[in-house]
Each structure stands twice: as C-alpha cells, then as structure tokens.
ROLUM-70987 format. One line per 8 residues: for each residue z, x, y of N, C-alpha, C. Coordinates in Angstrom, 2 decimals, padded with zeros to 5 digits. Example, Ala and Ser with C-alpha at 12.3 -4.5 7.8 and 13.67 -1.06 7.14 Angstrom:
007.80/013.19/-005.69/007.80/012.30/-004.50/007.80/013.20/-003.30 | 007.08/012.85/-002.25/007.14/013.67/-001.06/007.87/012.90/000.03
END
This chain:
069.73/088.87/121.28/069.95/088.97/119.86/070.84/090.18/119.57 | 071.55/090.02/118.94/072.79/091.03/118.58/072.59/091.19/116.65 | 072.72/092.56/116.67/072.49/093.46/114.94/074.20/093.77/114.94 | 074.70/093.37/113.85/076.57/094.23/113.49/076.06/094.37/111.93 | 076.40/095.62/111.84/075.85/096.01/110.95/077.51/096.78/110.09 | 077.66/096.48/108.83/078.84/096.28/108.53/078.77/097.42/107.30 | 079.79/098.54/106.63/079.82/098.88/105.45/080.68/099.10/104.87 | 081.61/097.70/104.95/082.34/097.60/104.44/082.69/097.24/103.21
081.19/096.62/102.31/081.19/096.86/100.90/080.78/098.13/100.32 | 080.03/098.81/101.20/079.68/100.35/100.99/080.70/100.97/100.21 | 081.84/101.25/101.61/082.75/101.74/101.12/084.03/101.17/099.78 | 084.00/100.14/100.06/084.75/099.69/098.53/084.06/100.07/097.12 | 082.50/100.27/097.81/081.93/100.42/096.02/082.40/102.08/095.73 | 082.05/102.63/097.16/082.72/104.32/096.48/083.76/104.52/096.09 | 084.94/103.29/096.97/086.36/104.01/096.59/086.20/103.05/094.62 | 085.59/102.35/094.65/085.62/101.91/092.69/084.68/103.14/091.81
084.09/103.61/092.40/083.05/104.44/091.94/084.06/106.02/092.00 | 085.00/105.91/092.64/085.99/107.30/092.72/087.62/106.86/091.89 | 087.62/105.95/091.39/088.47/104.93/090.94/090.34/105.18/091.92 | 089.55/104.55/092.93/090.05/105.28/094.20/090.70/103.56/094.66 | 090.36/102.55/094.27/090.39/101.49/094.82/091.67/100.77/095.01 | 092.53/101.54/094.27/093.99/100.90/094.39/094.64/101.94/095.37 | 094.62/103.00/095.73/095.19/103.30/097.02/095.68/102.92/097.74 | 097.00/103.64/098.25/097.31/103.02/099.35/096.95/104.20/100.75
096.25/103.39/102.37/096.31/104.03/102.81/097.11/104.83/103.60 | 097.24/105.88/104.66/097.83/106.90/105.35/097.61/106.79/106.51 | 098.34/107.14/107.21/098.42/107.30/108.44/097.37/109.03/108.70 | 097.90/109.89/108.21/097.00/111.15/107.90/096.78/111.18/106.85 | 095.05/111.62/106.87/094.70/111.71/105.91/094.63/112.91/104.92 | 095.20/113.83/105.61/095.46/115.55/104.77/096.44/115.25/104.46 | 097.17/116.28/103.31/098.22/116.30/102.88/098.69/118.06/103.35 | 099.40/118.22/104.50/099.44/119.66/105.04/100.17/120.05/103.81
100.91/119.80/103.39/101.68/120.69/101.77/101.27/121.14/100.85 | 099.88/120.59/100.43/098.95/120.25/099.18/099.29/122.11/098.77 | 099.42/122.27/097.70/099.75/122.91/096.83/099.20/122.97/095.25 | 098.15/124.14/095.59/096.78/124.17/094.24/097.09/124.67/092.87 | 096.60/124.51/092.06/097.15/124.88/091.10/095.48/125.33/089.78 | 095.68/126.41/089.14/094.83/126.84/088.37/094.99/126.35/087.22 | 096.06/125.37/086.70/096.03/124.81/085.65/095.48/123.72/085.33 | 094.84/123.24/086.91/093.56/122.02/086.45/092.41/122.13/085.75
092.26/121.01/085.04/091.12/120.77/083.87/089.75/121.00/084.84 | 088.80/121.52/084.83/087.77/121.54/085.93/086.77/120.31/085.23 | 086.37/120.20/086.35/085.16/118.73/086.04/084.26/119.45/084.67 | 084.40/118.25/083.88/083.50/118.58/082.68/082.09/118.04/083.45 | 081.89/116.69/083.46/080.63/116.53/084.34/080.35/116.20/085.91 | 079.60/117.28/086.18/079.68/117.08/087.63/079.01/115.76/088.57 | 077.86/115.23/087.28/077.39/114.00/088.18/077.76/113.14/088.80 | 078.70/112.38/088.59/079.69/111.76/089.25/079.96/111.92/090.75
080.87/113.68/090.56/081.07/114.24/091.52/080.05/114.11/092.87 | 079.31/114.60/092.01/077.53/115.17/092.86/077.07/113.42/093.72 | 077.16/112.55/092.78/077.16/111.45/092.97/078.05/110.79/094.29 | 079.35/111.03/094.25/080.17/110.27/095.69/079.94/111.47/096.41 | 080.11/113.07/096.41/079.62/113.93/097.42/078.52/113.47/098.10 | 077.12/113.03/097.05/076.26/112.62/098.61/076.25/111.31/098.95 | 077.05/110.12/098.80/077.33/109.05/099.05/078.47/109.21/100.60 | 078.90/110.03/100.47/080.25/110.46/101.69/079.14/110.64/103.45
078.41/111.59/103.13/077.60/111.60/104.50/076.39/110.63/105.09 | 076.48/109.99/104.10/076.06/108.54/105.04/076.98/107.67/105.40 | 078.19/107.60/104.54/079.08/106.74/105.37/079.54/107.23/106.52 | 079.99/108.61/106.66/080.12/109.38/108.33/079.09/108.96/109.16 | 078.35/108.94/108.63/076.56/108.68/110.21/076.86/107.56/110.43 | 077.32/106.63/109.54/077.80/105.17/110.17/078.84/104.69/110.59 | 079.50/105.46/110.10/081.62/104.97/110.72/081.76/106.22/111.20 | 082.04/106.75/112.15/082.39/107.96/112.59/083.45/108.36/112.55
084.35/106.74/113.19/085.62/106.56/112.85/085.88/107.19/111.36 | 085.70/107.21/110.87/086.32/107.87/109.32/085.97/109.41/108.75 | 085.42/109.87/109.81/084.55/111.04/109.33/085.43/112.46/109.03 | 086.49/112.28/110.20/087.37/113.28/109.78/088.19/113.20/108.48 | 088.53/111.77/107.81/089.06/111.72/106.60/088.25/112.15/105.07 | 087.12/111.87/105.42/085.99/112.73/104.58/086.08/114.29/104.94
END
C-alpha cells in the first residue's frame, strides 16, 4: 500500500490568501537588488500577516523542495 500525500491545494490557497496567485514564477527566488525603502505604508493589520507567516512552516516540513524560497 502506497500514501502520496500532495499540497498542492495547500499551497494555492496561501498564494490566494497572499493575493499572490497570479504570479509569475522564477527561476531565483531572491531578488539580489531588492532595494528598501522607508516610504512604505506599514501593515495596518497584522493578522493576515501573522496568518500566512504561520501557514509558511508547515508547508517547508512538507515540501522541502521549496523551503529555501520561503
């Protein structure tokens, strides 16, 4: 008997839940240039945030493959 255990709707619900879903992907996933800026609006509410932050380390324990892009 064989278990494949799949989370691949997992992850589509975070990238809709990060309204992340139209992306396109990368070959790397850093952007070495990225260039910060203090004129960003800071999160008015953090739940959200707080929300896909702990949604991210269970998808690493299961795809490992992806863990460095997190």
């Amino acid at each position: 008997m064989m278990v494949c255990l799949s989370q691949r709707q997992y992850m589509i619900d975070i990238l809709n839940r990060a309204g992340m879903a139209d992306c396109k992907p990368v070959s790397t996933p850093v952007d070495c240039n990225l260039k910060l800026s203090t004129d960003d609006i800071p999160i008015q509410d953090a739940t959200d945030f707080r929300s896909l932050a702990g949604a991210l380390p269970y998808l690493t324990f299961t795809r490992p493959n992806i863990a460095y892009a997190i």
